[in-house]
C-alpha positions as a printed NumPy array, in Angstrom:
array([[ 83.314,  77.172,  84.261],
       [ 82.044,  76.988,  80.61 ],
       [ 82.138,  80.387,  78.579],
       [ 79.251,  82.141,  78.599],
       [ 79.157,  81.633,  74.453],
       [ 79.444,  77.972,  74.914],
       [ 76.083,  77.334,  76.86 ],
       [ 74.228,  74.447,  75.718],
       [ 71.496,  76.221,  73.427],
       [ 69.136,  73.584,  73.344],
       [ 65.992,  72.647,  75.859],
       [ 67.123,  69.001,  76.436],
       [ 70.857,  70.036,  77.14 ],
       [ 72.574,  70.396,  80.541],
       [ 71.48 ,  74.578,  80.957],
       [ 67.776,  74.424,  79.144],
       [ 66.12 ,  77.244,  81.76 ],
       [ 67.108,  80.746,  80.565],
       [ 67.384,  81.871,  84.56 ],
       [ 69.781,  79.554,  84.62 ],
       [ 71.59 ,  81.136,  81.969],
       [ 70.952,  84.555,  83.396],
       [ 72.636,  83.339,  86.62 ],
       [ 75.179,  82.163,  84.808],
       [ 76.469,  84.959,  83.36 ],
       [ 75.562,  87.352,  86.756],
       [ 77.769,  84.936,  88.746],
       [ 80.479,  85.472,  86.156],
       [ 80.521,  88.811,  86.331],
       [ 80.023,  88.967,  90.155],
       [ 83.214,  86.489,  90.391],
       [ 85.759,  89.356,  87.997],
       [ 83.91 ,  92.049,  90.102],
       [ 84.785,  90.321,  93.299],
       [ 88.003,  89.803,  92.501],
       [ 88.515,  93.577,  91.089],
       [ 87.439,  94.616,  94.437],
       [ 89.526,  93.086,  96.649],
       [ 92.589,  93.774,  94.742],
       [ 91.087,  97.358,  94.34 ],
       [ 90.678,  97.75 ,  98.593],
       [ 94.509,  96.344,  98.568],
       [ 95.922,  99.136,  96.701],
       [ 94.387, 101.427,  98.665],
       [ 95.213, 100.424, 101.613],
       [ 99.407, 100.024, 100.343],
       [ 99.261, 103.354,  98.404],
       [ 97.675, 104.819, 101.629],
       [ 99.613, 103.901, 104.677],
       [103.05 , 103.712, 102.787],
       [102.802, 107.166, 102.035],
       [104.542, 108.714, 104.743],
       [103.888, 112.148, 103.625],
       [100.439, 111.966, 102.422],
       [ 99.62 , 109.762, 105.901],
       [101.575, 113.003, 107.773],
       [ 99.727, 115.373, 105.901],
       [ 96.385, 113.919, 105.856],
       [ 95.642, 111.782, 108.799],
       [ 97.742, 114.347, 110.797],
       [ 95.219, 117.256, 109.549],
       [ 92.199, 114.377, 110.388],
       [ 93.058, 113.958, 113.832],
       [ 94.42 , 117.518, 114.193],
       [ 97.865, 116.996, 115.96 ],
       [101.686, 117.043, 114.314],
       [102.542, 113.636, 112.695],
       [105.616, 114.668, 111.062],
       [107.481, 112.011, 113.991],
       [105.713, 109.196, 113.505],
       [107.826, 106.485, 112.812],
       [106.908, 103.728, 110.528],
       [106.763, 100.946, 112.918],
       [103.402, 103.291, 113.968],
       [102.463, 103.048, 110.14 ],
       [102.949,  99.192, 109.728],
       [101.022,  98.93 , 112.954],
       [ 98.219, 100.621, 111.313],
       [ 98.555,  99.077, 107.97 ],
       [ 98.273,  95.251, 109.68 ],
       [ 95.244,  96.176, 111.512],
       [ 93.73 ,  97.421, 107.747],
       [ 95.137,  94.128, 106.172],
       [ 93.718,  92.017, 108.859],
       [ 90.129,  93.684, 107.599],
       [ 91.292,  93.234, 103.939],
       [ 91.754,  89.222, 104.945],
       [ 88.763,  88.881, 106.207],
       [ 86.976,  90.226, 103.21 ],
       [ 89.264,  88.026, 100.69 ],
       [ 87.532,  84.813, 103.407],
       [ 84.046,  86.354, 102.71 ],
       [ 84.631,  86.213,  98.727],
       [ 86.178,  82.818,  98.406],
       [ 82.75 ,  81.792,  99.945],
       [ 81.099,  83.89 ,  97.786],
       [ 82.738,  82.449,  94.908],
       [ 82.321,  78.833,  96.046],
       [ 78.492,  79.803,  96.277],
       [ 77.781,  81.237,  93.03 ],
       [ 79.702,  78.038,  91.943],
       [ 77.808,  75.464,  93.921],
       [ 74.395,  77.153,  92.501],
       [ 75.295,  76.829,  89.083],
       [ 76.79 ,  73.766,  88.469],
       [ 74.3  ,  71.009,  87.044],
       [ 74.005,  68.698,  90.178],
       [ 73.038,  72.021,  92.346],
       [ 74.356,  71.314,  95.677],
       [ 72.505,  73.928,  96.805],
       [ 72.567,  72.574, 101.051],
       [ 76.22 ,  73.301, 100.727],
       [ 75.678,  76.348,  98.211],
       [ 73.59 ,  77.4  , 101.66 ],
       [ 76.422,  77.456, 104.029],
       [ 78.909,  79.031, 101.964],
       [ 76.563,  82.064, 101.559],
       [ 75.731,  82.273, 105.257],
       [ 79.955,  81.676, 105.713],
       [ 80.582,  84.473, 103.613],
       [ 77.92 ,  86.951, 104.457],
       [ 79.6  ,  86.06 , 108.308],
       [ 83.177,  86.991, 107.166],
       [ 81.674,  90.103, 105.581],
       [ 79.92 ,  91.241, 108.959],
       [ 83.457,  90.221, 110.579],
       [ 85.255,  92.967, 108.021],
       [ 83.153,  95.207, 108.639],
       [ 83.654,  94.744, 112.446],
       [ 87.01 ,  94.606, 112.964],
       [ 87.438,  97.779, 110.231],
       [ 84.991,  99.963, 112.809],
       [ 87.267,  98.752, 115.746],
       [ 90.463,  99.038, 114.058],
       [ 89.698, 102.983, 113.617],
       [ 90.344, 104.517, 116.821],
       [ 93.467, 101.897, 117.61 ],
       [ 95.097, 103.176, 114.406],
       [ 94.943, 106.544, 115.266],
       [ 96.147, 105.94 , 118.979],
       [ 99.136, 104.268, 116.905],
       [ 99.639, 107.521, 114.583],
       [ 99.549, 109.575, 117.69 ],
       [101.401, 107.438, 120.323],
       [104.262, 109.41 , 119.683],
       [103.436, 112.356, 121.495],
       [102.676, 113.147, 125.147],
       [100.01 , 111.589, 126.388],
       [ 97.768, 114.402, 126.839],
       [ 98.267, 114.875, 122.824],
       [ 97.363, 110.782, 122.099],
       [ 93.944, 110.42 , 120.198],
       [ 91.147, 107.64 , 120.079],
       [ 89.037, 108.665, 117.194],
       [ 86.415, 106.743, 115.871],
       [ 84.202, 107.732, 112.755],
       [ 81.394, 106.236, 111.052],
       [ 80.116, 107.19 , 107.368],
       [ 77.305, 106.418, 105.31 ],
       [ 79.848, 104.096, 103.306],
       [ 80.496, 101.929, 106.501],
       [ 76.606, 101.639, 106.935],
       [ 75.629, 100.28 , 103.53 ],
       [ 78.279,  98.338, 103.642],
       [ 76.654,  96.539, 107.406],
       [ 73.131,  96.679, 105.321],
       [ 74.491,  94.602, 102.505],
       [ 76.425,  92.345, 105.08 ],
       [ 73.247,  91.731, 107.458],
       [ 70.928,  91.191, 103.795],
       [ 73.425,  88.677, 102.563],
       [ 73.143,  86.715, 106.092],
       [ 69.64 ,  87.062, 106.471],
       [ 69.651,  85.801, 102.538],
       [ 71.588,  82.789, 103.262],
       [ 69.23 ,  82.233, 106.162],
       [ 65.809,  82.51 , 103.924],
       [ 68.384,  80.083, 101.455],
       [ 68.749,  77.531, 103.678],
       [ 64.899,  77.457, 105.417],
       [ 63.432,  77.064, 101.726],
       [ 66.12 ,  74.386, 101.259],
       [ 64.444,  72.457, 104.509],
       [ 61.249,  72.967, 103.275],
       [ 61.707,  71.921,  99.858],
       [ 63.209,  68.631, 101.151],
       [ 60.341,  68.287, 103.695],
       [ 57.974,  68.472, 101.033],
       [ 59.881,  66.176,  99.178],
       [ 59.706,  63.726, 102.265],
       [ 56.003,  63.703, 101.843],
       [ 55.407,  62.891,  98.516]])
């Protein structure tokens, strides 16, 4: 992608709108953004679960048993289920990325542009998903050490995991809207 500094600056150049310019740049910085979060969620996710003491300490006082025996075959179990999430979300912004690309390059491809924003916003509901399920089988694994009596399922849901469905479900319904004005625009273009 050009730099942003080396935009055509003229009105009979390849970028003459100043949207597209503004979209330019936004989809720049939504790409480093992108890309800052994912590797962001990553380190969290290593610095968390291979932490034996702060996963003992902490998820032990969470679910409120003893977790000083957990072995860490129990802890890699846990950290694959997070990093099968984490995947899934790295899926949702390559198709983000390919998007924002698609939408700002000259020829506008924007019927393919379409289905990389509905692919994406799917991958991002997927995430989301298999995160919510992945809760209560990770802390079975932390606890599957004791007696069964002592094994916990615990599920929680914040207020972080529900914006994060809201934004998933507005870029699908987005991609949707996308593609119907996409159909009509070319059925208008049929007519004339």
């Amino acid at each position: 992608m050009q730099a942003i500094e080396e935009l055509p600056q003229s009105g009979t150049e390849a970028h003459p709108h100043p949207a597209l310019r503004k979209l330019l740049r936004l989809a720049h910085l939504m790409r480093q953004l992108s890309a800052v979060f994912a590797i962001w969620v990553l380190v969290n996710i290593l610095t968390w679960w291979l932490n034996a003491d702060l996963v003992t300490l902490n998820f032990g006082r969470y679910l409120e048993r003893d977790l000083s025996a957990a072995t860490s075959i129990q802890r890699m179990g846990a950290i694959a289920l997070d990093l099968i999430a984490w995947a899934l979300l790295v899926m949702a912004l390559v198709h983000f990325w390919t998007f924002l690309n698609r939408v700002c390059q000259p020829t506008r491809t924007l019927k393919e542009a379409s289905i990389h924003l509905s692919r994406g916003a799917w991958f991002g509901v997927s995430c989301e998903a298999v995160t919510e399920l992945c809760r209560p089988i990770q802390s079975f694994l932390m606890t599957a050490h004791l007696p069964w009596t002592d094994q916990v399922w615990k599920w929680r849901f914040g207020v972080n995991d529900l914006m994060a469905i809201l934004l998933c479900l507005s870029l699908l319904m987005l991609a949707y809207v996308f593609t119907w004005t996409i159909e009509l625009a070319e059925e208008n273009r049929s007519f004339v």
